[in-house]
C-alpha positions in Angstrom: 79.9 30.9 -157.2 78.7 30.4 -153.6 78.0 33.9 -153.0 75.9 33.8 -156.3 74.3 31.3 -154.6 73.7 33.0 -151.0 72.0 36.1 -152.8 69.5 34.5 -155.1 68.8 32.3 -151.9 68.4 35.7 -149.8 66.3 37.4 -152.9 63.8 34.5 -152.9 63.7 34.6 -149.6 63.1 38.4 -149.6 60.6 38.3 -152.2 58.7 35.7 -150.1 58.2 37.5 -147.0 57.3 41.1 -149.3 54.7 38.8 -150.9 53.6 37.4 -147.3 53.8 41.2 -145.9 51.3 42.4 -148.6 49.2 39.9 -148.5 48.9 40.0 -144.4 47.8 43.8 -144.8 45.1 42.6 -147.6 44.3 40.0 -145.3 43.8 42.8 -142.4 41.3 44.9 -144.7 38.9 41.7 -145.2 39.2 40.4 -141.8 37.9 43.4 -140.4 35.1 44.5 -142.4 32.2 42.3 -141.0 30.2 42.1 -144.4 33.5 41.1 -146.5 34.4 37.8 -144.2 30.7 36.8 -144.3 30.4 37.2 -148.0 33.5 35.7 -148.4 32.7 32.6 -145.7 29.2 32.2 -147.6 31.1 32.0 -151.3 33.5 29.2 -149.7 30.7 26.9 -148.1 28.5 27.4 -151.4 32.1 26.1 -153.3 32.5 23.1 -151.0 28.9 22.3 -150.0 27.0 22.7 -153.0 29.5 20.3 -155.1 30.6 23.2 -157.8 34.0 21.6 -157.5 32.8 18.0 -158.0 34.7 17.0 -161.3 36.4 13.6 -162.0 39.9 13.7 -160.2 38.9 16.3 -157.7 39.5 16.6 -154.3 36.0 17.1 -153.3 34.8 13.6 -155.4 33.3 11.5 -152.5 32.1 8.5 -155.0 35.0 7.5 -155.9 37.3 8.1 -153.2 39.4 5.3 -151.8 38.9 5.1 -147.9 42.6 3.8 -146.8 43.9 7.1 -148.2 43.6 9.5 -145.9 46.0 12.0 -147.4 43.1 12.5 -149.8 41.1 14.4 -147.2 43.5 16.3 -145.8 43.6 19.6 -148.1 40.1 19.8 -147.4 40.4 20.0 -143.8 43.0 22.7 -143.3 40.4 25.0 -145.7 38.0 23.5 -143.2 39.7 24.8 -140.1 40.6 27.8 -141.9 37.0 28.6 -142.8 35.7 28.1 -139.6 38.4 30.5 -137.6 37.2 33.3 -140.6 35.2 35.5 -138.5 35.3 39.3 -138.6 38.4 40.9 -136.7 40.1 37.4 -136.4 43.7 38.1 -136.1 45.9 36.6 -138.8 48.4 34.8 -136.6 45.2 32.5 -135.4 44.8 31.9 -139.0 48.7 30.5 -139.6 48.3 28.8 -136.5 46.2 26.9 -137.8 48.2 26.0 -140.8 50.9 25.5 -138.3 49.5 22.9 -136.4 47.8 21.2 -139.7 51.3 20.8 -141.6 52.3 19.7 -137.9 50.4 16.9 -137.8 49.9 16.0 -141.2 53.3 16.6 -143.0 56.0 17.1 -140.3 55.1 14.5 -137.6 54.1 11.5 -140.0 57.4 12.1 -141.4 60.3 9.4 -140.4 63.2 10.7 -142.5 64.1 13.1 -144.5 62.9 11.5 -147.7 59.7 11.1 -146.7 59.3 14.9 -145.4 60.3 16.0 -148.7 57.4 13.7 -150.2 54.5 14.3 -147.7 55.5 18.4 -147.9 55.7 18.2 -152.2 53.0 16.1 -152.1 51.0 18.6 -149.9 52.2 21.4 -151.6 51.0 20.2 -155.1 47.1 19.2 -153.6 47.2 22.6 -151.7 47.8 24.7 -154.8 45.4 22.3 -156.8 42.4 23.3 -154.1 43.4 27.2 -154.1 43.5 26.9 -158.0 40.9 25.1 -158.2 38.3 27.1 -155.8 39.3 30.2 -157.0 38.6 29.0 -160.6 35.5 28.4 -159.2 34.6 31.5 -157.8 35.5 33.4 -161.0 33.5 31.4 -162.9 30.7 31.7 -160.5 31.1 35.6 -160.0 31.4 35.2 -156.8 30.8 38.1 -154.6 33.7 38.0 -152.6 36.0 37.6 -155.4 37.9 40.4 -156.1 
């Protein structure tokens, strides 16, 4: 029963870094085609700047954001710093730098126990996926450019 358990550990694992692999050489073909990452960097500012994602609940919601929760900014800046690092010919490893340094300081470091890592990083995980989701919803629905 533990050596069940070691291989579907190593197969997710596996799977993870083929998924991370393919999407690292899809990554490479936009990044260095000049016109893709400035379409693509155009589409993400007209998301976030032009308030398409501004429904009740959301991230992006100014109004009715409570100040003394800063968690509910954070999301937003890591695809901040992200966006402004996309430039044409950027290498990827800048790019999980960034995210490197971001779930530093805003999921590892805060974090005084175990407990609490497992809460910031779910916690993280579940807004993350909710922006993605929710700016590539976005961006279909828009016809974006870049998408696809």
């Amino acid at each position: 029963s533990s050596s069940l358990t070691e291989v579907t550990v190593f197969i997710k694992r596996l799977g993870r870094k083929i998924d991370l692999s393919n999407m690292a050489k899809i990554m490479r073909t936009v990044l260095n085609s000049n016109s893709k990452v400035t379409v693509l960097r155009s589409d993400l500012h007209a998301v976030i700047n032009q308030g398409f994602l501004d429904v009740p609940g959301n991230l992006f919601q100014t109004k009715s954001r409570n100040p003394e929760e800063p968690q509910n900014d954070i999301e937003l800046k890591c695809l901040n710093d992200l966006m402004s690092l996309l430039a044409p010919s950027t290498d990827i490893q800048v790019l999980l730098n960034c995210v490197s340094s971001n779930l530093q300081a805003f999921v590892i470091q805060p974090s005084r126990s175990k407990e609490e890592f497992r809460k910031l990083a779910s916690d993280f995980q579940l807004r993350w996926n909710f922006l993605l989701s929710a700016v590539s919803k976005v961006m279909t629905l828009n016809y974006a450019d870049s998408f696809g």
